[in-house]
Steps between C-alpha positions, in 0.01 A plus 500: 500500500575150596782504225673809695457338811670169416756655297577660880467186630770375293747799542423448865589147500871557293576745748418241758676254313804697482503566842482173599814404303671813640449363863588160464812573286861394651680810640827225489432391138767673244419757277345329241676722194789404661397144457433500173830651404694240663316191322519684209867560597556156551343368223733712317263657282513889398149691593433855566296647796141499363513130387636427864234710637173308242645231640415556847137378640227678484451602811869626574427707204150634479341466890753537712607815355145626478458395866787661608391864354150451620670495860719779416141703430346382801778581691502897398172557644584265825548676798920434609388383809292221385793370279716460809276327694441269201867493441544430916218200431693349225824531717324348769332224320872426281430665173275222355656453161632817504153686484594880458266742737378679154411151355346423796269835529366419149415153560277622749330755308501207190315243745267796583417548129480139428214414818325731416517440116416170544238527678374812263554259215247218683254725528468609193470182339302320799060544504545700848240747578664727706563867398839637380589698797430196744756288267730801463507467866595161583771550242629788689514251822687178289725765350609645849529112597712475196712803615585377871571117324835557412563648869326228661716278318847674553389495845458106527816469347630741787361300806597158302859624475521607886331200623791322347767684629383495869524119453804455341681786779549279743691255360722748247588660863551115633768458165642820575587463823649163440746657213568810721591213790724340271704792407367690196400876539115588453557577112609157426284374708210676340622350147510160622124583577442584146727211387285241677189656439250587246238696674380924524707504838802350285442739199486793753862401653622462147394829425699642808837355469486610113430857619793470779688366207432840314597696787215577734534491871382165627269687755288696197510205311260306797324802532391499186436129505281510800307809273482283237348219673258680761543255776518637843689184582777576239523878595555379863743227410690823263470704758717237785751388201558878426518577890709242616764574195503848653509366898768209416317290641483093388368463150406119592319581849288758350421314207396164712284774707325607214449119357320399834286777490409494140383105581290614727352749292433238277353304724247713585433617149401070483318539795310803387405322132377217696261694696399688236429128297128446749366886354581433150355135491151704580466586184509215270344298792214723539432556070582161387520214818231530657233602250609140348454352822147670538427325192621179548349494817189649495401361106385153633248656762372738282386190268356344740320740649395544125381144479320524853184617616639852610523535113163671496522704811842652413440589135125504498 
């Protein structure tokens, strides 16, 4: 029995492991066959396909194809819905390392197997007295934990990523009313954006003038920006660009407008963290200051009350 189980322990853990290497991967790296045929091309040397292929790594060859069909079966039985709010997620989080929605659905169901494996695995080879279906249970409850983990994770990566745009809007809008002011039209001033910068907000504008450059309207090529990032302060800042091209109206004036008020917004987002700062110090004060304090205060009197007369009378 215990043989079984780790041998599912182990399968569990290479689908894990595969997983793993699927997600953190480099959606901008080249295709590694491709790669291989131009060192081998450069070297000057004469190879067919398989011996190009053996010579790939291990995991190009083995786990990231098995990974890959493993989230082409999960995805089958996965509701269409769920895979385009997953895919919406990813969108909105910017496609961490290219992390497909199918390869993303079966690292969640792979987690699931692997808390609760591990923990099934513990207890079987710990001196616990507990019956099977009390274990079985708190397996169950890791390997739901293990299920939401990759969504609690894609959803850090989410807030991190819109927390950084809101602070970097205010000053792309500063730059791009300064290059709009000095004569260049909102396209070029949007690439000197990404020129200068290196940031999400950057990438995003990057993203837009290479779509205008393929020949979509400027207007559905913010909209979909402002989708893609989920900001209500980018849809409203779309939304005036997009309206004032229509109106005629000053490209600069509205663009200053919308700089002003996105500093205050940021402002008050500062504001709000900082009064926010007081109920989140409770915490750590109240677990690990001021029990240490008790102690440290409260250890000399207890000795000498230990050393005293009351000795008897407090503790008999």
């Amino acid at each position: 029995m215990q043989i079984i189980l780790v041998a599912f322990i182990g399968l569990i853990v290479i689908f894990a492991i595969s997983m793993v290497i699927v997600g953190i991967r480099d959606k901008n790296r080249e295709d590694p066959l491709q790669e291989r045929l131009a060192e081998f091309a450069a070297r000057g040397e004469t190879v067919d396909l398989e011996q190009i292929e053996l010579s790939q790594p291990l995991s190009d060859r083995v786990l990231i194809p098995l990974a890959l069909k493993f989230g082409e079966f999960v995805t089958r039985f996965t509701p269409q819905n769920a895979i385009q709010t997953i895919a919406h997620k990813l969108e909105l989080a910017g496609n961490p390392r290219g992390l497909a929605p199918a390869v993303f659905w079966a690292m969640r169901f792979v987690m699931a197997f692997v808390f609760a494996g591990l923990l099934i695995f513990i207890f079987s080879i710990s001196s616990l007295n507990w019956t099977w279906g009390r274990k079985l249970m708190i397996a169950l409850t890791f390997g739901l934990l293990g299920f939401y983990f990759p969504e609690m994770w894609i959803k850090s990566k989410i807030d991190r990523r819109q927390k950084e745009i809101r602070k970097a809007l205010p000053d792309a809008l500063d730059l791009l009313t300064i290059c709009v002011e000095a004569g260049l039209g909102f396209d070029g001033a949007m690439a000197k954006v990404r020129e200068k910068w290196d940031n999400e907000l950057a990438l995003s504008f990057g993203r837009v003038i290479r779509e205008i450059q393929l020949g979509k309207l400027r207007r559905e090529a913010l909209r979909d920006m402002a989708d893609r990032l989920g900001i209500p302060e980018m849809t409203s800042f779309v939304a005036a660009v997009i309206q004032s091209e229509q109106l005629g109206v000053s490209m600069a004036k509205v663009l200053h407008i919308q700089a002003d008020q996105m500093r205050v917004k940021r402002r008050q987002m500062a504001e709000e963290e900082a009064h926010k700062a007081p109920i989140k110090m409770l915490i750590p004060m109240a677990l690990l200051i001021f029990p240490s304090i008790c102690i440290v205060l409260m250890t000399p009197a207890i000795l000498m009350m230990l050393r005293s007369a009351l000795k008897g009378v407090l503790f008999g």
